[in-house]
N, C-alpha and C positions, 0 to 999 in steps of 0.2 A: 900691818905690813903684808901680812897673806893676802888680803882682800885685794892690796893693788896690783900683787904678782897676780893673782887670781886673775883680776881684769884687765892686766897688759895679756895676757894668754890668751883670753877671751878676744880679744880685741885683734894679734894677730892671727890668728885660725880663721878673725872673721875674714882680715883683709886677704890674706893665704887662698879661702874659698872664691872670694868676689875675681880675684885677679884668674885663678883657675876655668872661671865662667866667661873668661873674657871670648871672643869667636876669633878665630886665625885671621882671618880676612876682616883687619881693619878700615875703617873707612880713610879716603882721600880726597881733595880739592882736587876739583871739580879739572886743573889744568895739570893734575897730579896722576900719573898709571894706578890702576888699581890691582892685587895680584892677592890669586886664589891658591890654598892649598889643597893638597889629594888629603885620604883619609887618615895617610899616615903625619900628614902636620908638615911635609915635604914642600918645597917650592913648586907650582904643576902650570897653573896659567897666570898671564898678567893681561891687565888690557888698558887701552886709548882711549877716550873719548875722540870721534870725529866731528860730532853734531854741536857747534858752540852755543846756538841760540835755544836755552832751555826755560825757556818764560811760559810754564805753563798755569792751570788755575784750573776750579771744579767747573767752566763752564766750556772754557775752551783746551781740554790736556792737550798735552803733548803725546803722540801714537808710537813715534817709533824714532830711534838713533842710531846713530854707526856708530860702530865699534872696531879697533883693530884686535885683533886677541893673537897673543903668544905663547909658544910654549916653551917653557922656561924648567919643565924637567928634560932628565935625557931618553926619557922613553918616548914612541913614537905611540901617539893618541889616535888611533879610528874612528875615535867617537868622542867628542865634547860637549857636552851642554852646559849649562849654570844660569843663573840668577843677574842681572845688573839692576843694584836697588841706588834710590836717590832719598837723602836729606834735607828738608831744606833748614836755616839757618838756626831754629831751636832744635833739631838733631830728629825730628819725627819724622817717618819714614812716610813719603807722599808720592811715591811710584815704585814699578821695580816689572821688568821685561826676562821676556827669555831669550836665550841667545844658543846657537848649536853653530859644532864645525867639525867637516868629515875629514879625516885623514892630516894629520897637524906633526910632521915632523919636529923631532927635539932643535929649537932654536928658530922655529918656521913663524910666521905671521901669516895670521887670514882677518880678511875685512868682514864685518856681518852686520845685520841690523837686529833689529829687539822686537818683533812683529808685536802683537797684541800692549806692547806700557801704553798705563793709562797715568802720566804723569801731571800732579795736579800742584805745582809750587812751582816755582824758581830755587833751584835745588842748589845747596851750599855743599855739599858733600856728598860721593855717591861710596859703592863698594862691590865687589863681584863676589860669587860662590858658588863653587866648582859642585854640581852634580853627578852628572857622569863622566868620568874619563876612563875611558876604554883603551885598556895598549894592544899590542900587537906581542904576541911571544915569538920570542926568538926560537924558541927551541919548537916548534911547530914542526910537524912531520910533513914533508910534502908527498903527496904519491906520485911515483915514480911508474909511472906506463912503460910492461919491458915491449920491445916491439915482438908483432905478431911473425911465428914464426916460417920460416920459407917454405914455399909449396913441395909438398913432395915431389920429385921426378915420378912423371908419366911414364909407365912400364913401357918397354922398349915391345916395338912390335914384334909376335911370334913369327921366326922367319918357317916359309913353309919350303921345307926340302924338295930343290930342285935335284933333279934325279936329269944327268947326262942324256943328251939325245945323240945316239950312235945309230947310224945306217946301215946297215946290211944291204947283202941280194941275196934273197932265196932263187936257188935253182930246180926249179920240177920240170922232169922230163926236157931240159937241154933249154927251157923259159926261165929270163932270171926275173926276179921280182922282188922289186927294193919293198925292207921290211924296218921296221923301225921298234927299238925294244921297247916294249909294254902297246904299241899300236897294233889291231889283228889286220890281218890280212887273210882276206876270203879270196880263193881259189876255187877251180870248176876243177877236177879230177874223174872224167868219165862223164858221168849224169850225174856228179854226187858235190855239193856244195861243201867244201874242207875251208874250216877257220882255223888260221896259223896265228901265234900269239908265241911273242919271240921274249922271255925272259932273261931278270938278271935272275943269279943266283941269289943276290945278296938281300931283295926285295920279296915282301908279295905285296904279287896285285889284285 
């Protein structure tokens, strides 16, 4: 009786591990979406088949197919790439292409091809796996440019003190003779040349 308890235990441990090993991204028919998950086992992309005629062989593959691919989390993806592999009808894997997509909002569809698949069956079943999916963080710092600040004011010009012009007459010897304050005024007095120079008080000159 041990022995059979023994080997029902053995027996579910085995199946326990084999279902554990299974890969998230199951395969689908061929007219079926096939949908990839991120690292955390999350829903992230799914994708279409666009290209129906997949009749390929080792002389003649198949190069390249469209794809529609979605995204199917609520994060916005920057960056997508992954895998689209094909089976054909005994389940052995007989192509598999790469696929990328820039900027893929949550719930968004983009069309792309699989450059480089070397597909060599007529494929009964294919399956996607997601590589990179890159998000966009919300909480990103933007910088904020503050604007350059305003030109100083140009110092006002230095005003130069204008000083009153008032007119006089100098009177010598019964001759008047307009004099203008801080202007000289040269006179003959005899034989003798006299410079008159008419100040303010308030100034020198």
């Amino acid at each position: 009786m041990r022995r059979i308890i023994l080997v029902l235990t053995l027996l579910a441990f085995g199946a326990i591990a084999v279902a554990a090993q299974q890969p998230a991204e199951q395969r689908a028919s061929l007219n079926q979406p096939a949908a990839a998950a991120d690292a955390k086992g999350a829903a992230a992309i799914e994708a279409k088949l666009l290209t129906t005629m997949l009749n390929g062989s080792d002389d003649s593959p198949v190069t390249n197919v469209r794809l529609v691919v979605k995204n199917t989390s609520p994060d916005f993806y920057t960056y997508v790439t992954g895998w689209a592999t094909f089976y054909d009808s005994s389940a052995v894997r007989c192509g598999e292409g790469l696929f990328k997509v820039d900027a893929l909002a949550s719930g968004e569809s983009s069309e792309v091809d699989t450059p480089g698949l070397r597909l060599r069956c007529t494929p009964a079943s294919w399956r996607i796996v997601a590589t990179n999916l890159l998000t966009r963080k919300a909480d990103t710092a933007q910088e904020v440019t503050a604007p350059p600040p305003p030109p100083a004011p140009e110092p006002a010009p230095m005003e130069v003190e204008k000083r009153p012009v008032s007119n006089f007459v100098l009177n010598i010897s019964g001759e008047d003779h307009p004099i203008q304050v801080g202007n000289p005024l040269v006179v003959t007095i005899g034989s003798k040349r006299v410079k008159i120079v008419l100040r303010n008080p308030g100034h020198s000159n």
